[in-house]
Backbone bond lengths (Angstrom), bond angles and torsions (degrees), N, CA, C in turn:
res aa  C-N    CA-C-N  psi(-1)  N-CA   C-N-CA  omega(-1)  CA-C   N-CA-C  phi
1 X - - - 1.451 - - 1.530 108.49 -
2 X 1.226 123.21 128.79 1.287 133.83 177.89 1.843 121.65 -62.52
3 X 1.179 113.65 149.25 1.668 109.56 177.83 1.329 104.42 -59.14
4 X 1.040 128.11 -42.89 1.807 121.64 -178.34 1.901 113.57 -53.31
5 X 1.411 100.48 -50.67 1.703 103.25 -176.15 0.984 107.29 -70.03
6 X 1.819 127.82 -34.07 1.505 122.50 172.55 1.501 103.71 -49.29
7 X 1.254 115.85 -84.59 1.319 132.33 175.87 1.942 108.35 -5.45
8 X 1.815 102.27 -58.09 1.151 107.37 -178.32 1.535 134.93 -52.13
9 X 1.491 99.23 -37.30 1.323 133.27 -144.86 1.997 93.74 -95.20
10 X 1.326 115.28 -29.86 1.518 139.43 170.57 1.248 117.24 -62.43
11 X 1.325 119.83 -29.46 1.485 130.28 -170.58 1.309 99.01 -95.62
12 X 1.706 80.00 123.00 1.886 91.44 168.14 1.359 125.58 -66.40
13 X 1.277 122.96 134.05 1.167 146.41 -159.11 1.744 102.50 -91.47
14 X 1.457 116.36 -10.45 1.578 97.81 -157.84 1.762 89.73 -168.82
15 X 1.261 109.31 161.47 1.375 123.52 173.34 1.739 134.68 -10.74
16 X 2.251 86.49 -60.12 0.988 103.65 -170.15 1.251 106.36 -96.11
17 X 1.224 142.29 -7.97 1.549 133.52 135.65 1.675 96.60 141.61
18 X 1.721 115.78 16.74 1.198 121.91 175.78 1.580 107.47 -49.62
19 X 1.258 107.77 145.31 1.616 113.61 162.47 1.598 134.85 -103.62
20 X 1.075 112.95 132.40 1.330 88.77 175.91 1.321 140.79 -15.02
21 X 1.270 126.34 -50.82 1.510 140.83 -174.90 1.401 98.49 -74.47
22 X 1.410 137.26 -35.36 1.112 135.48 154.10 1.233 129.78 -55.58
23 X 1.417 124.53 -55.50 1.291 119.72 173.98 1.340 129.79 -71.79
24 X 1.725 109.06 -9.95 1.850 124.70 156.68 1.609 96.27 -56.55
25 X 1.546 139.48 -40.26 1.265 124.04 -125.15 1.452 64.87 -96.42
26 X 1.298 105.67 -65.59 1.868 116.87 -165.78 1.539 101.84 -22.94
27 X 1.301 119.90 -72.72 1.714 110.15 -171.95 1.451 121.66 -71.19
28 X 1.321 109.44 -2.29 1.767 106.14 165.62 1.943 94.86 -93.60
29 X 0.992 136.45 -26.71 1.360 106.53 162.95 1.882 123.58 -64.99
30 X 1.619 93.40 -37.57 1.592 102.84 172.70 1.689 103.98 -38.81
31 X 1.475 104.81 -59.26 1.302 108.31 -160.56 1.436 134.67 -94.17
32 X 1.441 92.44 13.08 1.878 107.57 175.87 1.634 97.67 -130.19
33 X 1.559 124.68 5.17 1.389 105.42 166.99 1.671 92.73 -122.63
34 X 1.357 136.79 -21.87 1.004 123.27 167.95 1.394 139.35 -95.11
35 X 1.271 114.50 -7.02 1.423 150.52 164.21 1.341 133.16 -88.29
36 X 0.826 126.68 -41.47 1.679 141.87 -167.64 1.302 106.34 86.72
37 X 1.268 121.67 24.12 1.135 125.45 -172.06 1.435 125.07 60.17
38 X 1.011 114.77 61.55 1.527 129.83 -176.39 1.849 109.62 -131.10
39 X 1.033 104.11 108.44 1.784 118.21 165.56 1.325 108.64 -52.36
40 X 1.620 133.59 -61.51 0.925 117.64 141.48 1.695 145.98 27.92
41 X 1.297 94.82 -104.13 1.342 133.30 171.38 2.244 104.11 -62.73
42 X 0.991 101.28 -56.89 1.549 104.74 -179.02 1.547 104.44 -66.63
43 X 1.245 137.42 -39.24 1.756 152.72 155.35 1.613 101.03 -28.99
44 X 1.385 116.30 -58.35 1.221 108.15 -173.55 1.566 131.48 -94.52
45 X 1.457 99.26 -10.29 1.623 104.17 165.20 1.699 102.06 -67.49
46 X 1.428 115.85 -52.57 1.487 117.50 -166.87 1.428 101.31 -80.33
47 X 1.107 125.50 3.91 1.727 111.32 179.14 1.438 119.66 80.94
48 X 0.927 120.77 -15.70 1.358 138.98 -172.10 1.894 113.10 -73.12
49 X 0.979 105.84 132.14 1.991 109.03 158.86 1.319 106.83 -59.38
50 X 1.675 90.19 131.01 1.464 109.13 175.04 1.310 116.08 -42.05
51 X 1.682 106.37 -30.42 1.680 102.50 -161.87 1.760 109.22 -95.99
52 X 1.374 98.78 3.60 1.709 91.26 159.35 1.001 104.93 -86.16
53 X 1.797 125.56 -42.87 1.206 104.96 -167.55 1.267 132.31 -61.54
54 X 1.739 110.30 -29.59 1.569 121.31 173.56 1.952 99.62 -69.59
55 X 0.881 117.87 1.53 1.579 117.96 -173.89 1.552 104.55 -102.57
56 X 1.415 128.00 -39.70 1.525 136.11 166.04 1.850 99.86 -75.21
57 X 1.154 126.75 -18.52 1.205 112.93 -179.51 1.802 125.46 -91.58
58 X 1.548 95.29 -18.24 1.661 120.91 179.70 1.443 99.41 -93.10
59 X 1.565 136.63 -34.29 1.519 132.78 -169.65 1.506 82.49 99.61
60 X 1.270 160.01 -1.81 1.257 114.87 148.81 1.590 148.10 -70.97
61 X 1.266 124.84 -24.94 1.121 160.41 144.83 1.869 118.93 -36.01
62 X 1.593 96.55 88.89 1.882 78.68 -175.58 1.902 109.40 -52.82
63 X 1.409 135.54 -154.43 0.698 117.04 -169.80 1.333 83.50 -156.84
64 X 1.637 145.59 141.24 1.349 143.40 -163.30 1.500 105.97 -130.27
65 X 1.621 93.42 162.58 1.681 104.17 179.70 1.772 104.31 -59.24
66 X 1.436 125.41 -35.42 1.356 109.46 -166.72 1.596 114.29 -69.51
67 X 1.631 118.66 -19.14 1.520 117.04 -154.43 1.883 91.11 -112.36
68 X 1.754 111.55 -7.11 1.081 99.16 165.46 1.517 127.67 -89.23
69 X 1.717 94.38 -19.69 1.892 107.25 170.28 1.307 112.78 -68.64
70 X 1.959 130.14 -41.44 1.693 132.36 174.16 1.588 95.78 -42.07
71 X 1.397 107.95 -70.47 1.318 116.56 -148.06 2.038 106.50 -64.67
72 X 1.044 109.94 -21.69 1.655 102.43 159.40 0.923 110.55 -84.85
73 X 1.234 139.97 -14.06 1.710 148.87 162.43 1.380 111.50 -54.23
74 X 0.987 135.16 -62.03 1.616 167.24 -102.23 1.533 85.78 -146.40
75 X 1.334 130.45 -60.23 1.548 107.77 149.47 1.393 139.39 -15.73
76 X 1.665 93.04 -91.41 1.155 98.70 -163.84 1.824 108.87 -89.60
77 X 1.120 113.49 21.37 1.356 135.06 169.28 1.625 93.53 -75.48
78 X 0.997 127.30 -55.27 1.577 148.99 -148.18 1.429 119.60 -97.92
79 X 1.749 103.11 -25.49 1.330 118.74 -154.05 1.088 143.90 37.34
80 X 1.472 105.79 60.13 1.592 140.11 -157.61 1.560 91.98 -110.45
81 X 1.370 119.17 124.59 1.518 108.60 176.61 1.356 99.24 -97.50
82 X 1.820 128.29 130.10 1.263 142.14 -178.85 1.260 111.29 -120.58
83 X 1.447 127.40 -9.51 1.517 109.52 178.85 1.540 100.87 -115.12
């Protein structure tokens, strides 16, 4: 991984100072303890195209403060523990 994507991947994404690499981990717990692990299925709770979600799930896909605030929503909406 290059110094630039590190760099990228470091920057908090959201309020509470989540990082990217964090908030990738956060919605693969969303989506293998609240989902059955289906992109799919996690795409349409958050509103989102399947193909970001398979794109935040591969590292291509940056990953943003709004889909990291649903998905603690959508948590603890659910009582899915994600952090």
């Amino acid at each position: 991984m290059s110094t630039a994507k590190n760099e990228l991947t470091n920057q908090p994404v959201d309020d509470r100072g989540t990082n990217e690499t964090e908030g990738r981990a956060l919605l693969k717990r969303l989506r293998d303890n609240g989902f059955n692990g289906s992109d799919e299925k996690l795409a349409v709770a958050l509103g989102r195209p399947i193909e970001e979600v398979q794109g935040w799930m591969g590292g291509a896909e940056p990953v943003d403060d709004d889909v990291v605030m649903k998905a603690r929503g959508i948590g603890k909406e659910r009582g899915i523990e994600v952090e």
